[in-house]
DSSP file (Angstrom, degrees, kcal/mol; ACC not computed):
  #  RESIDUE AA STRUCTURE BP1 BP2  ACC     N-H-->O    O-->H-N    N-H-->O    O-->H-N    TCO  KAPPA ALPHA  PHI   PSI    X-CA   Y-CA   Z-CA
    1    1 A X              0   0    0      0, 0.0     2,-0.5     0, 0.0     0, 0.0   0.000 360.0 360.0 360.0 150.2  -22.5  -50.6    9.9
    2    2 A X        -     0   0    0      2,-0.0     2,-0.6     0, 0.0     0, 0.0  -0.745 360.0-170.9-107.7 118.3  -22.0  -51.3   13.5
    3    3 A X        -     0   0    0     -2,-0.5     2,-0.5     3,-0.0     0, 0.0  -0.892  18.8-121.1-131.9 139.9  -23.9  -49.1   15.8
    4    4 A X    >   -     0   0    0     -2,-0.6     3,-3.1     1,-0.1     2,-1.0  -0.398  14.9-130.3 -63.3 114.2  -23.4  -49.0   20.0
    5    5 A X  T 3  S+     0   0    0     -2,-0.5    -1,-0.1     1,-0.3    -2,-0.0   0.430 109.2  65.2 -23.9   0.9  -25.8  -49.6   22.0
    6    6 A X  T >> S+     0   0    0     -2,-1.0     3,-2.7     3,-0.1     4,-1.8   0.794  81.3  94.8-109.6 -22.7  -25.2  -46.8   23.8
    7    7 A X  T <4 S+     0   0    0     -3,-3.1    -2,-0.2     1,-0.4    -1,-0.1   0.647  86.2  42.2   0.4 -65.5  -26.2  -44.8   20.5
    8    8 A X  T 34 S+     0   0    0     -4,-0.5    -1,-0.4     1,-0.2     3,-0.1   0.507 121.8  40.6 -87.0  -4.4  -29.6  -44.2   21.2
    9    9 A X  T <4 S+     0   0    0     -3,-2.7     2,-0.8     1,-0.2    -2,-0.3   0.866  94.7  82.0-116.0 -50.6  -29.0  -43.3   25.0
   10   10 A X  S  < S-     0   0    0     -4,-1.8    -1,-0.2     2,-0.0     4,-0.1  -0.574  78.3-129.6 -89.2  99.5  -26.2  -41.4   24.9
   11   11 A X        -     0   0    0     -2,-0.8    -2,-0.1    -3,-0.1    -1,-0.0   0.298   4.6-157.5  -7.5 164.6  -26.6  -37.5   23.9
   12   12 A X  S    S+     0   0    0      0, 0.0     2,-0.8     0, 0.0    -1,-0.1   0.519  93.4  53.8-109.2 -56.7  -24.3  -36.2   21.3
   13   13 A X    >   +     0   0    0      1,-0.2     3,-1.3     2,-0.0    -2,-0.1  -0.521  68.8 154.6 -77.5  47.9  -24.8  -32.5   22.7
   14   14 A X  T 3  S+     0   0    0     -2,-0.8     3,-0.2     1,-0.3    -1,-0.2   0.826  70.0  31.0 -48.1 -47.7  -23.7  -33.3   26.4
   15   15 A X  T >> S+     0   0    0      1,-0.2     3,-5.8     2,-0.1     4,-1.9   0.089  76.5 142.3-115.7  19.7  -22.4  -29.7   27.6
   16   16 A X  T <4 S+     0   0    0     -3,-1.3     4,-0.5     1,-0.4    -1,-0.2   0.677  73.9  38.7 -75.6 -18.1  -24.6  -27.4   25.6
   17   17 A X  T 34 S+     0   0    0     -3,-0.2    -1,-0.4     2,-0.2     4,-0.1   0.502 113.2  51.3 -32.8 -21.3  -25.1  -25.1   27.8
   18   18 A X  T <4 S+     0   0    0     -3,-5.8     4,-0.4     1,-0.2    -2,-0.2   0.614 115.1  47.0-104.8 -11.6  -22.0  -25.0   29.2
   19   19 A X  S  < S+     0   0    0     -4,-1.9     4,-0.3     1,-0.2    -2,-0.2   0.461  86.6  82.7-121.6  10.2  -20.7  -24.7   25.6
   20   20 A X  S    S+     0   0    0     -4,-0.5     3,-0.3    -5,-0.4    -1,-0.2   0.618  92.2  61.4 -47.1 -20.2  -23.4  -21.6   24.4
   21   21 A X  S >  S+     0   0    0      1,-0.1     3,-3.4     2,-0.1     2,-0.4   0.981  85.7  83.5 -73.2 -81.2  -20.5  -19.3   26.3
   22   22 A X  T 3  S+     0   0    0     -4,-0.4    -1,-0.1     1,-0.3    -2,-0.1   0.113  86.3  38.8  -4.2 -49.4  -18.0  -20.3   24.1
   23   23 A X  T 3  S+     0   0    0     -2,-0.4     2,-0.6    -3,-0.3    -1,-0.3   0.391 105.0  97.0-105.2   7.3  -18.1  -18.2   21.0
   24   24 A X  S <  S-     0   0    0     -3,-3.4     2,-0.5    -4,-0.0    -3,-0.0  -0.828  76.7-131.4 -81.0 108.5  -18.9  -15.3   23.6
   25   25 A X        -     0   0    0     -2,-0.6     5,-0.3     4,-0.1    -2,-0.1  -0.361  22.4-119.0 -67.9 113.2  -16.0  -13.2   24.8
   26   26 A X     >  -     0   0    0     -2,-0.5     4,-1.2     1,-0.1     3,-0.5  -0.096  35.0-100.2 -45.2 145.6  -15.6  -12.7   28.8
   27   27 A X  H  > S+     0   0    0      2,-0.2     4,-2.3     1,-0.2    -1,-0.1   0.768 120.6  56.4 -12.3 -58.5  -15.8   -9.2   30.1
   28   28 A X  H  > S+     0   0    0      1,-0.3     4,-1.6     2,-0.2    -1,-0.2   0.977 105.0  42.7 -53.4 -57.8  -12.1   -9.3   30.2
   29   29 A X  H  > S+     0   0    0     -3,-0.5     4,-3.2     1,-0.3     5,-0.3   0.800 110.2  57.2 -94.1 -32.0  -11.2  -10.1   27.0
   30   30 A X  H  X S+     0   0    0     -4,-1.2     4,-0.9    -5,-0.3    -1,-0.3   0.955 106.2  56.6 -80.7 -27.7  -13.9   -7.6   25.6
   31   31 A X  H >< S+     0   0    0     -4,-2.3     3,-1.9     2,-0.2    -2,-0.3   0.935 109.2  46.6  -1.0 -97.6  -11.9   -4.9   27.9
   32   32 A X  H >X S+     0   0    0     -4,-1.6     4,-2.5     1,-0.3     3,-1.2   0.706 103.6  55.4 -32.7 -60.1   -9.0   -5.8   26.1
   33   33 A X  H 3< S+     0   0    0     -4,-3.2    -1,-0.3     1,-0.3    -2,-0.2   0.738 114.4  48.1 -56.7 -17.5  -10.4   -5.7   22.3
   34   34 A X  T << S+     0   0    0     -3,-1.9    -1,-0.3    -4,-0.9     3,-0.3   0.684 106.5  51.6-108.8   0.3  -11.4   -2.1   23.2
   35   35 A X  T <4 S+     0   0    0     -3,-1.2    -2,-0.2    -4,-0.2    -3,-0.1   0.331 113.6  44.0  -3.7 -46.5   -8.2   -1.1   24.7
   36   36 A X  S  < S+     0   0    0     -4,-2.5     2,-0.3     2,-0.0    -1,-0.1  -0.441  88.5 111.3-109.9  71.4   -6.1   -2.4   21.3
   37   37 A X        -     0   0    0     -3,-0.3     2,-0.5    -2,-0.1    26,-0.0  -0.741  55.3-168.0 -81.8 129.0   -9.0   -0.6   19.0
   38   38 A X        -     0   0    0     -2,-0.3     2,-0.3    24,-0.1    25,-0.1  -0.968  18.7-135.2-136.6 145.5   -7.1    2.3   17.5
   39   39 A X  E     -a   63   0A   0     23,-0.6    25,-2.1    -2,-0.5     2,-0.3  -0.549  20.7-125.6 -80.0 132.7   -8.9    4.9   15.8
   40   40 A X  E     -a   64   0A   0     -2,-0.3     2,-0.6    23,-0.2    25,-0.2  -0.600  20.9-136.2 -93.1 135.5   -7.0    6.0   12.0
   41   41 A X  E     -a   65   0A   0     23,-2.6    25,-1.5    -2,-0.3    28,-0.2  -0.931  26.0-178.8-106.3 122.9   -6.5    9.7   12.2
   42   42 A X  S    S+     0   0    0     -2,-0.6    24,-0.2    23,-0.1    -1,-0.2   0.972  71.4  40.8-102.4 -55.0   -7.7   11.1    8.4
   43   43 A X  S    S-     0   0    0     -3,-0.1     4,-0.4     1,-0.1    23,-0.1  -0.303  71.8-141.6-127.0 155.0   -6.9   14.4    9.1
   44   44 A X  S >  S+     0   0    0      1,-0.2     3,-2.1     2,-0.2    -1,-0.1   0.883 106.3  64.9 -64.8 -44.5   -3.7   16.5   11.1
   45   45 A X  T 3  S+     0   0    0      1,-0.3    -1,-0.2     2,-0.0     3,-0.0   0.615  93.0  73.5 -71.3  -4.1   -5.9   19.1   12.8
   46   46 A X  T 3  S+     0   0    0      1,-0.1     2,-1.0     2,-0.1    -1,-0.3   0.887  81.3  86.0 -28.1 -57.0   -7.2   15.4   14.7
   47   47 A X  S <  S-     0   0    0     -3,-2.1    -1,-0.1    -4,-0.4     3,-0.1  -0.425  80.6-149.6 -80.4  87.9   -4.3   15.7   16.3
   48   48 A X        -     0   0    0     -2,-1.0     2,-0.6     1,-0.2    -1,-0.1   0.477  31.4-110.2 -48.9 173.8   -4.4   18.0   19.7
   49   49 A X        -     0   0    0      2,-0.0     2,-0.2     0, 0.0    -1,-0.2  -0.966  45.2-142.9 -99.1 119.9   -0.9   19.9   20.6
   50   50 A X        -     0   0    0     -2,-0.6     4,-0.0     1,-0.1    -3,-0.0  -0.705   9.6-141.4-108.8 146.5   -0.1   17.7   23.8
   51   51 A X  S    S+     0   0    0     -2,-0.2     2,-0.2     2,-0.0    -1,-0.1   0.615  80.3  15.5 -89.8 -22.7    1.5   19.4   27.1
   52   52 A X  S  > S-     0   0    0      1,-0.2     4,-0.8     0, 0.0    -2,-0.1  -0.781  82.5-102.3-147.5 172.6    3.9   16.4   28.0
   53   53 A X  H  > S+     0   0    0     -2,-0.2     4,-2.5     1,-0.1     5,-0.3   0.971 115.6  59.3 -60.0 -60.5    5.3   13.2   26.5
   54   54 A X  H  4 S+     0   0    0      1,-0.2    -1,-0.1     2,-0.2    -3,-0.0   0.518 106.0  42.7 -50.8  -8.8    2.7   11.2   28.4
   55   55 A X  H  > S+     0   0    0      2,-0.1     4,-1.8     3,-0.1     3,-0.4   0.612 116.4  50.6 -99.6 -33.1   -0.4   12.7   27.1
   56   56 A X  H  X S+     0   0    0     -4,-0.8     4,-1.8     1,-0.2     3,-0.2   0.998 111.4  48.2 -69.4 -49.0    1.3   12.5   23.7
   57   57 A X  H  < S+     0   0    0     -4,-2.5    -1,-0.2     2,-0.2    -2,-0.1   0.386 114.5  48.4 -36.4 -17.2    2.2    8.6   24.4
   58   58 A X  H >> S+     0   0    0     -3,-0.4     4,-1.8    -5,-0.3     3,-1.1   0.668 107.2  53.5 -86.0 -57.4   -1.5    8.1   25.5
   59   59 A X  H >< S+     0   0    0     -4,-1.8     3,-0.9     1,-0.2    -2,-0.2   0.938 113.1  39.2 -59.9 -55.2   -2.9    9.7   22.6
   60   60 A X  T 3< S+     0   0    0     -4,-1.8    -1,-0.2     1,-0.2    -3,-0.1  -0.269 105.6  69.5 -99.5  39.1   -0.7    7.4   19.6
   61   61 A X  T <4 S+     0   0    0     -3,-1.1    -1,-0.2    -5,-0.1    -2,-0.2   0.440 111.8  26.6-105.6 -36.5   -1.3    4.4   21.9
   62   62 A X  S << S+     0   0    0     -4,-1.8   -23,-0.6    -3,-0.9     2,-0.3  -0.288 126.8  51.7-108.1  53.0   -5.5    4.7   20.8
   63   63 A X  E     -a   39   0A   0    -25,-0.1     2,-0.4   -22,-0.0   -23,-0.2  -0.855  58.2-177.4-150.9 153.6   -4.7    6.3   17.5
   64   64 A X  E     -a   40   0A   0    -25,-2.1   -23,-2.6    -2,-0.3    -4,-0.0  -0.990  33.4 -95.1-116.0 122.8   -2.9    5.9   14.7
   65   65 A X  E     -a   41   0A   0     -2,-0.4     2,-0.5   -25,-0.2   -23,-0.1  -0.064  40.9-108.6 -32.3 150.7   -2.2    7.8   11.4
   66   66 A X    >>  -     0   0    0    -25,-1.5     4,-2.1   -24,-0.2     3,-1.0  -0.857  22.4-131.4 -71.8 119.6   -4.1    7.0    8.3
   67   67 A X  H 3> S+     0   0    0     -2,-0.5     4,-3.0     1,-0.3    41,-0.2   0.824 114.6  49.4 -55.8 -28.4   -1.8    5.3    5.7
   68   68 A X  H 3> S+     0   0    0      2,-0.2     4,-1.4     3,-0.2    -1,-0.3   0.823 112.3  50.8 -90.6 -28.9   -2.9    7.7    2.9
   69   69 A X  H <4 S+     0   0    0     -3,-1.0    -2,-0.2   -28,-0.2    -1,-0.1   0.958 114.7  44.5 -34.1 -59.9   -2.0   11.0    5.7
   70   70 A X  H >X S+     0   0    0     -4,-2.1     3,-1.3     2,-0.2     4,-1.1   0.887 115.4  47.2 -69.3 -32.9    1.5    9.4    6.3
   71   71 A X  H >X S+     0   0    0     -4,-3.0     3,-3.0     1,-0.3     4,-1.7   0.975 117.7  46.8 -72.0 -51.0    1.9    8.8    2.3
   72   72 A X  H 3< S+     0   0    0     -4,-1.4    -1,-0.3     1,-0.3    -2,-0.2   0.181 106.4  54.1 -29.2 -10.2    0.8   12.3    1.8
   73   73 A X  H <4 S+     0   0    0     -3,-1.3    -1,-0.3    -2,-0.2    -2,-0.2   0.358 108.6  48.3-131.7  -6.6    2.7   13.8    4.2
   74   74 A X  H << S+     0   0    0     -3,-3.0     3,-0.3    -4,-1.1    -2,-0.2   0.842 109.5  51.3-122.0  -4.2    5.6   12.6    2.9
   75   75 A X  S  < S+     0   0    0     -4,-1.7     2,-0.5     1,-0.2     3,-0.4   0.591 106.7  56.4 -45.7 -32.9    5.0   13.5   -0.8
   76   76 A X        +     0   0    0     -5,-0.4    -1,-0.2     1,-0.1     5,-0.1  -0.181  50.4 140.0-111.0  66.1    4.3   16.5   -0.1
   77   77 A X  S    S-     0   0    0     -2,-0.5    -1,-0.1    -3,-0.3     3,-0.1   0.595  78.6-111.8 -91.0 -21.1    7.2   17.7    1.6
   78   78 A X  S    S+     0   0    0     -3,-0.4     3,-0.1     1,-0.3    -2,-0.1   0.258  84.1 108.2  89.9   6.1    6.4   21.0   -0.7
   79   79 A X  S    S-     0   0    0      1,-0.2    -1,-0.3    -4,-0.0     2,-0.1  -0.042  93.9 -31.1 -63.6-152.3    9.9   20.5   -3.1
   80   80 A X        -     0   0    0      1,-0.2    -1,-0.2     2,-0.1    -3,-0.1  -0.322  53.4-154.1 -86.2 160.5    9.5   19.5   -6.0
   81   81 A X  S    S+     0   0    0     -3,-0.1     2,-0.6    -2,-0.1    -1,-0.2   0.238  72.3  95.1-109.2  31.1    6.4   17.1   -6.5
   82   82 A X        -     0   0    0      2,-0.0     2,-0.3     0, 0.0    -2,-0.1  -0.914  61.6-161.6 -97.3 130.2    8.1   15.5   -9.7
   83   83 A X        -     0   0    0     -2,-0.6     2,-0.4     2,-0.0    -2,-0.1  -0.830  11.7-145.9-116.1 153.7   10.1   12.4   -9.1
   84   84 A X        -     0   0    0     -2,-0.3     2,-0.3     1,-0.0    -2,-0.0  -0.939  23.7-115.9-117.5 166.3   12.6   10.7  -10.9
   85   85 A X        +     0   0    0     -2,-0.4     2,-0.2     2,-0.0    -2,-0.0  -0.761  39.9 167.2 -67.8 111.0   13.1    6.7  -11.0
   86   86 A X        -     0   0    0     -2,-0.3     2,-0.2     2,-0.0     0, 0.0  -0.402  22.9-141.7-132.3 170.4   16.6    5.4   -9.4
   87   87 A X        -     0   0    0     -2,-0.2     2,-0.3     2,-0.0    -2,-0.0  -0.908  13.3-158.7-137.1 159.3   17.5    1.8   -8.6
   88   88 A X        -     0   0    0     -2,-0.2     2,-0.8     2,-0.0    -2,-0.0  -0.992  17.6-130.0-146.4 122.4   19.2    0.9   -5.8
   89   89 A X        +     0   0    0     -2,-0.3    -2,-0.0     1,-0.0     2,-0.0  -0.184  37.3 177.0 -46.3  23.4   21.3   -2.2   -4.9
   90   90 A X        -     0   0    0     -2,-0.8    -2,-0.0     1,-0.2     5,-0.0  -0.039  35.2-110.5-127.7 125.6   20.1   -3.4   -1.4
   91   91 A X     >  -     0   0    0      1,-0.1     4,-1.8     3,-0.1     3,-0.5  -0.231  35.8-126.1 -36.6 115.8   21.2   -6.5    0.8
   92   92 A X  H  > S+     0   0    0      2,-0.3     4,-1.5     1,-0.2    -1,-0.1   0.839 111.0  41.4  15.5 -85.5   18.2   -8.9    0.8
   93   93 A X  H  > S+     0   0    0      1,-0.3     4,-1.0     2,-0.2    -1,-0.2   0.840 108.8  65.3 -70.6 -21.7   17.7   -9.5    4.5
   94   94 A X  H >> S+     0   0    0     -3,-0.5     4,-2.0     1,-0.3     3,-1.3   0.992 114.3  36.4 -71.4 -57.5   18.4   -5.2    4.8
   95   95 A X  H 3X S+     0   0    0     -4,-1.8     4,-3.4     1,-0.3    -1,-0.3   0.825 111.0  53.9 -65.3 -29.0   15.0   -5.0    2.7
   96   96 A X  H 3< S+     0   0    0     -4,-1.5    -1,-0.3    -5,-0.3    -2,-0.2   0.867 114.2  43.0 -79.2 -37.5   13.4   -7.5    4.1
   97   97 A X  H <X S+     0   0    0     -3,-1.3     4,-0.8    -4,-1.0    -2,-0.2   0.615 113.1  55.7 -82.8 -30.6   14.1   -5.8    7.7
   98   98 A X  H  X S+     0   0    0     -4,-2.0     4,-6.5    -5,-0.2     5,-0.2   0.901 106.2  44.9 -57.2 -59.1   13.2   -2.5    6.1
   99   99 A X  H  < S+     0   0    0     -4,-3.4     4,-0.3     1,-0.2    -2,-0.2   0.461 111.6  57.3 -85.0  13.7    9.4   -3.6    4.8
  100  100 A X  H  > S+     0   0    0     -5,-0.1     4,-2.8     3,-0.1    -1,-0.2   0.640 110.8  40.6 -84.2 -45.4    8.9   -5.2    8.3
  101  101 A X  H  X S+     0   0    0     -4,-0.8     4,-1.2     2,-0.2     3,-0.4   0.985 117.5  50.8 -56.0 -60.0    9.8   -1.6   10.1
  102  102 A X  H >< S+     0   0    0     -4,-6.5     3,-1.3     1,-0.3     5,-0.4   0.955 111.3  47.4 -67.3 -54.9    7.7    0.1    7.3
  103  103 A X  H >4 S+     0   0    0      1,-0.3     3,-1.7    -4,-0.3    -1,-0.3   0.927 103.1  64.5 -42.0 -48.5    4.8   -2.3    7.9
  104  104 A X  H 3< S+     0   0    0     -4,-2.8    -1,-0.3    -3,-0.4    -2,-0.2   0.889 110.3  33.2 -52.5 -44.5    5.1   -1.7   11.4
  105  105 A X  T << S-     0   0    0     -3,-1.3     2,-0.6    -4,-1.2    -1,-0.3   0.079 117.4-100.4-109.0  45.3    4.2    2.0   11.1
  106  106 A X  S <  S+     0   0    0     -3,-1.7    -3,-0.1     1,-0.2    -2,-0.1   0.015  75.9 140.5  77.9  -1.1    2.0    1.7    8.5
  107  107 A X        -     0   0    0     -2,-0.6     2,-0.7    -5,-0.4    -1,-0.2  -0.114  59.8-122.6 -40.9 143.8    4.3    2.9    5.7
  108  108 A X    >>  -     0   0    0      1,-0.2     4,-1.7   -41,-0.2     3,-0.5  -0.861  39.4-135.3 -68.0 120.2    5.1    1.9    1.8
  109  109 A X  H >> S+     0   0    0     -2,-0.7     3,-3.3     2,-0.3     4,-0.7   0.903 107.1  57.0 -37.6 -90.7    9.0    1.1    2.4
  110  110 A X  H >> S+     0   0    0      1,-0.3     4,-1.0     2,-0.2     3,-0.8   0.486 108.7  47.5 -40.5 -50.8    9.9    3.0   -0.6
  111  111 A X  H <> S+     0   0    0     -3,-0.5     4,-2.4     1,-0.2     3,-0.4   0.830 110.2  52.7 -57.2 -58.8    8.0    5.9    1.1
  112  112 A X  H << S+     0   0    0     -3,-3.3     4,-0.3    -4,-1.7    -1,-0.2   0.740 107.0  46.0 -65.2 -24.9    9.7    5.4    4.3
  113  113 A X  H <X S+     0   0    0     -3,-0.8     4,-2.8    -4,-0.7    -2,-0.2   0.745 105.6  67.0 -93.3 -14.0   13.5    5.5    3.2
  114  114 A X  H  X S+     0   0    0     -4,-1.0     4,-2.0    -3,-0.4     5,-0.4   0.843 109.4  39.6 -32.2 -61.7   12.5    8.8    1.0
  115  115 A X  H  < S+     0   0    0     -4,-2.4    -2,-0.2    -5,-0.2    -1,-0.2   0.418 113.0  49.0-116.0  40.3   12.0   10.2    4.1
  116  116 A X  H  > S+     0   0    0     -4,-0.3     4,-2.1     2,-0.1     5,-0.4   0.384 115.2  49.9 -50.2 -55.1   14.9    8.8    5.9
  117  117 A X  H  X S+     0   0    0     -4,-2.8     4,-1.1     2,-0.2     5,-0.2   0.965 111.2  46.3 -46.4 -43.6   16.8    9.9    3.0
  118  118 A X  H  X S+     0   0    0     -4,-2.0     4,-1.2     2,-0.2     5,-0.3   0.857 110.0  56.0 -57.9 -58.5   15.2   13.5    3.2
  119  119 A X  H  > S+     0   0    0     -5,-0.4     4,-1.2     1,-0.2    -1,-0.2   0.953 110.2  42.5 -63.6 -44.5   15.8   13.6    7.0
  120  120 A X  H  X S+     0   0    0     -4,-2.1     4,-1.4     2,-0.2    -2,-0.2   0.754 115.5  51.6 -56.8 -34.9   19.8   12.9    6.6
  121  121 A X  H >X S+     0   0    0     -4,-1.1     3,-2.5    -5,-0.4     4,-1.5   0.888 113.2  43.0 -83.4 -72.4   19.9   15.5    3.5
  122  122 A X  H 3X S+     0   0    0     -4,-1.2     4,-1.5     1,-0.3    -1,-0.2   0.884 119.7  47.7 -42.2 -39.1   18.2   18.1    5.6
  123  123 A X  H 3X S+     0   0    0     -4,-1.2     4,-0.5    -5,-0.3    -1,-0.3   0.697 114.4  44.5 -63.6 -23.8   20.8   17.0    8.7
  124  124 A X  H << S+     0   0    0     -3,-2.5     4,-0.3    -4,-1.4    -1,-0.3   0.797 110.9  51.8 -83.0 -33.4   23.6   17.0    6.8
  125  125 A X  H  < S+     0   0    0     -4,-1.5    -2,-0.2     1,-0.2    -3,-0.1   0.462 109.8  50.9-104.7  -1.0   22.7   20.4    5.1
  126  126 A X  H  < S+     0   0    0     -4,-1.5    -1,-0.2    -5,-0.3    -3,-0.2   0.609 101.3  62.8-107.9 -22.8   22.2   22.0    8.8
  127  127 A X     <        0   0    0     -4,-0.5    -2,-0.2     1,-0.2    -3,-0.1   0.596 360.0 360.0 -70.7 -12.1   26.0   20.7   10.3
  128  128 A X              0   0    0     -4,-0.3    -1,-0.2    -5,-0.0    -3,-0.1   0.677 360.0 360.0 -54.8 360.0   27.4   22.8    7.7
């Protein structure tokens, strides 16, 4: 094995001070992490009655539902709490585009087009 002369003189740890920072987050950035923190809401009664949009829009900017609230809340719609098993043909990329929206608000897809479905039947059944 070859070793440089410079081996024995030259540091391996050069900046280590300068690189102790590193795995430490700036001021800013710790801002930030506390700013996209959202708090999971277990319960409704969490949730104030808000005087404007903008206080409601403030409010589900640091909070979010609880996934097991939203599934619950749309199981329990108070019909009937028996379900029956259906299949349903559906385009690929339309599901695919579906369980990206339902991830996005912290829904089960199946869960979320139940009540899309639910919202059209009630909409339909109030234009009569």
């Amino acid at each position: 094995m070859i070793v440089s002369r410079w081996a024995s003189v030259w540091p391996l740890n050069l900046n280590l001070n300068r690189n102790r920072n590193l795995n430490r987050p700036s001021p800013e950035r710790l801002q930030l992490r506390l700013r996209l923190t959202v708090r999971a809401i277990a319960k409704w009664e969490e949730v104030p009655i808000f005087d404007s949009e903008e206080a409601e829009a403030s409010f589900w900017a640091e909070n979010k539902p609880d996934l097991r609230l939203m599934e619950a809340a749309v199981a329990g719609n108070g019909e009937a709490s028996e379900s029956v098993t259906i299949s349903l043909r559906i385009d690929p990329r339309m599901l695919a585009r579906i369980k990206r929206l339902a991830r996005s608000r912290y829904l089960n897809y199946q869960s979320m087009i139940k009540q899309w479905l639910s919202e059209r039947m009630e909409e339909e059944l109030r234009e009569r």
